[in-house]
N, C-alpha and C positions, 0 to 999 in steps of 0.2 A: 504494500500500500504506500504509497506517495503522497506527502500532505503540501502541500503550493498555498499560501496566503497571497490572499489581495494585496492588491496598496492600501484599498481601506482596510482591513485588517491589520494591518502593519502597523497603522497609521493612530487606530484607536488603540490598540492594543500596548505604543510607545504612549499615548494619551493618559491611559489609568494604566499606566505601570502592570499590567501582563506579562509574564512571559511568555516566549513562543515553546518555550516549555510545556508549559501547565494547559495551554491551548489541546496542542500534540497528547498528552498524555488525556485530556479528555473525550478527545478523537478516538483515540486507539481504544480504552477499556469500554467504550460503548457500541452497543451490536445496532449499526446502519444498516438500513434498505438503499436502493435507487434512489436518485433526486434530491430535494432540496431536504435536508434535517436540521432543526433546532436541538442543542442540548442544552439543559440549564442545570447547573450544578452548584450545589456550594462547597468552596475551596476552603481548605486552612490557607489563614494569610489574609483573605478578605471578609470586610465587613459583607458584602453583599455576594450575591450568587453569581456566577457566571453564566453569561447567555452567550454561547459561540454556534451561529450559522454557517453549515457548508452546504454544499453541493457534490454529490458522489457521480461519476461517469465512470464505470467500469474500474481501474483501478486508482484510478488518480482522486483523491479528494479534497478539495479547495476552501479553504476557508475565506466566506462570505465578508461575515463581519465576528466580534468581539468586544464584548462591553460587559462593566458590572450593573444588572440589574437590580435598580434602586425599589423595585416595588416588591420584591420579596417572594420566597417560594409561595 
């Protein structure tokens, strides 16, 4: 599997302090289908949860966007 972030991903993720770490490691221990997925997770380390959108095409998967979601699991 191949994870590729956007520029917007890049971009929020250097914003609130992310790493592409923690992104990646969210990607991998969750079981995707085809197409667009949202994962929301809460991380140690942050006040709020993580929201990271990708998109899956066979094996390659792209991270969309990245941000801590202020409204809560």
């Amino acid at each position: 599997m191949e994870i590729r972030f956007s520029r917007h991903a890049r971009r929020r993720a250097k914003l609130y302090g992310i790493p592409e770490a923690v992104v990646e490691n969210l990607v991998t221990t969750q079981e995707l289908g085809q197409g667009k997925c949202e994962i929301v997770e809460k991380v140690t380390g942050f006040q709020y949860p993580i929201k990271v959108v990708v998109v899956i095409d066979g094996d390659i998967v792209t991270v969309v966007t990245n941000y801590p979601l202020k409204k809560g699991l």
